[in-house]
C-alpha positions in Angstrom: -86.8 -141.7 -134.4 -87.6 -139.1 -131.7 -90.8 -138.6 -129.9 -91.8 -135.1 -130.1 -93.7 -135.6 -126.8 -90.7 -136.6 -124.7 -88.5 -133.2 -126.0 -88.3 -131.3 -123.2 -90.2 -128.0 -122.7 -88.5 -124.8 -123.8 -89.5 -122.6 -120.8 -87.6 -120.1 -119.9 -85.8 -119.7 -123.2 -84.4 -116.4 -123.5 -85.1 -114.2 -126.7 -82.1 -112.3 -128.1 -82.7 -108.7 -127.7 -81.8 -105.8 -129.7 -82.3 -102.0 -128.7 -83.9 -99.2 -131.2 -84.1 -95.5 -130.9 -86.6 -93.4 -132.1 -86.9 -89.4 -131.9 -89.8 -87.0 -132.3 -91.5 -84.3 -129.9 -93.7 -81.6 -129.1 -93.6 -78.8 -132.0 -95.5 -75.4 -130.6 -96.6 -72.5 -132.8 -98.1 -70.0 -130.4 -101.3 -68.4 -131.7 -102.5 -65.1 -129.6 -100.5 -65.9 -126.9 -101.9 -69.4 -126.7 -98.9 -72.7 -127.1 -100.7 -75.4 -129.6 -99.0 -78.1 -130.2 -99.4 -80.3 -133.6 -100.5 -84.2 -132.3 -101.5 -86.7 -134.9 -104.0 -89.4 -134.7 -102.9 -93.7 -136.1 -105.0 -97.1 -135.7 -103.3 -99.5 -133.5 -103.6 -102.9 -134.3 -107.2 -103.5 -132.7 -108.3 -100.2 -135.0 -108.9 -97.9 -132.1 -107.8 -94.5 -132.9 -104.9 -93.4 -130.8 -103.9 -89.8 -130.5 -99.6 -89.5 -129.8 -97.2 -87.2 -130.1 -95.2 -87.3 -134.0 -92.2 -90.0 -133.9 -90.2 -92.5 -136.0 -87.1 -94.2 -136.5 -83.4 -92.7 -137.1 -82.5 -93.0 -141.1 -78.9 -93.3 -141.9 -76.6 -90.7 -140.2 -79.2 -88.9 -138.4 -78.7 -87.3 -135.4 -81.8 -87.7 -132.7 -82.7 -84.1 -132.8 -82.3 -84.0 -136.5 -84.8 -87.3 -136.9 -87.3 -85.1 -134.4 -87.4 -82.6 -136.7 -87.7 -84.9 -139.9 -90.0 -86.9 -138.1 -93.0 -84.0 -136.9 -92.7 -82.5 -140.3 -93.3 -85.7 -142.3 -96.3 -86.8 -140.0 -97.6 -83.4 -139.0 -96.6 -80.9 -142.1 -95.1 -78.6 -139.7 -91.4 -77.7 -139.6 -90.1 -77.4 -136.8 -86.7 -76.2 -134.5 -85.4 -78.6 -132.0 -84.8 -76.2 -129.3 -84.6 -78.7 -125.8 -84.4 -82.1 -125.0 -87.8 -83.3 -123.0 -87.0 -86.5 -122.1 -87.1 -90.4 -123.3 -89.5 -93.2 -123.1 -88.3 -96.7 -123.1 -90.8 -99.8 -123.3 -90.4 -103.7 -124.2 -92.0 -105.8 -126.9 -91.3 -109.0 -128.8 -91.6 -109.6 -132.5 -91.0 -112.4 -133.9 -87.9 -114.6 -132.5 -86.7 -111.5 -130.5 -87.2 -108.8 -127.3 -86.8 -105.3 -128.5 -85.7 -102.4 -125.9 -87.0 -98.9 -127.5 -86.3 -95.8 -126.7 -88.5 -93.1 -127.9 -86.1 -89.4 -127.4 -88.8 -86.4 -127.4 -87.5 -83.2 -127.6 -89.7 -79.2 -127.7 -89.4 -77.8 -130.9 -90.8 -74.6 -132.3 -92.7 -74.6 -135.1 -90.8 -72.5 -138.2 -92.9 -72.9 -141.2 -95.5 -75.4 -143.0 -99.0 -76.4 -142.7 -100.9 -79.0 -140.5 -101.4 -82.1 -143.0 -100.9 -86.1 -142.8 -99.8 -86.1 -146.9 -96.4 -86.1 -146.1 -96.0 -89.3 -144.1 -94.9 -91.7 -146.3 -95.8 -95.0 -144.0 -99.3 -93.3 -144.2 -99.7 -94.4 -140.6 -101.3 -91.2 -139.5 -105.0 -90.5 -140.6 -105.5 -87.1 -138.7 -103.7 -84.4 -137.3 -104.8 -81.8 -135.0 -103.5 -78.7 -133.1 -104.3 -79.2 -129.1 -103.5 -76.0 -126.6 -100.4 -77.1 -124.4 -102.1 -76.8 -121.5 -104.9 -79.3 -122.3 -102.8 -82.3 -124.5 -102.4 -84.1 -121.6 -106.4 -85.1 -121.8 -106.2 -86.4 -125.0 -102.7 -88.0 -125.8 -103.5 -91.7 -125.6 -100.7 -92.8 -123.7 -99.5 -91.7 -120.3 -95.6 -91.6 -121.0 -96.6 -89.3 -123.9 -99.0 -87.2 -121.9 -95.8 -86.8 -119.4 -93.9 -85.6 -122.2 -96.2 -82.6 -122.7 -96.2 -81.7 -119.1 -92.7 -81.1 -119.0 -93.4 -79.7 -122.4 -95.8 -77.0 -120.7 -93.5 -76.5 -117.7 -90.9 -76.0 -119.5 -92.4 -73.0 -121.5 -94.0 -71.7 -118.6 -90.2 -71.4 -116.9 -91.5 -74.1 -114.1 -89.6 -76.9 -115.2 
């Protein structure tokens, strides 16, 4: 018989890791001369509304740029063409039994055709979307990495970047 108080502790143990990609991006119509971009609004798990840039998961043999495009136009109802890479975010979190390394690819796209609408996501995890001017996204994108995304975004169109 074994005394579950004698085990030793398990500190330190190491959870196995595995690595995801995601793509999505900054699609911009420009309206008299002024870049909007199409941003959507979720709940995170405490139910506070956070406002991000569109992005999901690769599905089968998707390229990244070709899951951006997927991606904005599910969650935002805009189509959109990838036309630069931006940049990548990468952040740690554990679920379950295991670490998971994401990276989140963002790339500028230019917005084609469609209209701004949540209906098409089909994990219904946005419940508002919204078109912000370029300039001023960077207020109020939730989370910093993101609102980095759209500065380079802005410099970028603006030939600074």
């Amino acid at each position: 018989m074994t005394n579950a108080a004698a085990d030793p502790p398990r500190f330190g143990r190491r959870l196995p890791t595995v690595e995801e990609r995601s793509a999505g991006g900054v699609v911009v119509d420009v309206v008299d001369g002024r870049a909007l971009i199409a941003v959507i609004a979720r709940r995170n798990r405490a139910g506070r509304v956070e406002w991000c840039l569109p992005k999901g998961h690769m599905e089968g043999e998707e390229t990244l740029p070709q899951t951006a495009a997927r991606e904005v136009a599910e969650e935002t109802g805009i189509e959109g063409r990838v036309l630069l890479e931006l940049g990548t975010i990468d952040y740690w979190f554990a679920v379950g039994e295991r670490r998971v390394h994401k990276f989140v690819h963002h790339y500028l796209l230019e917005a084609i055709g469609g209209r701004l609408t949540i209906e098409n996501d089909p994990d219904h995890e946005a419940i508002d979307a919204a078109w912000l001017p370029l300039e001023d996204a960077h207020r109020h994108l939730t989370f910093p990495n993101e609102r980095r995304i759209a500065r380079v975004a802005w410099q970028r169109l603006a030939g600074d970047g």
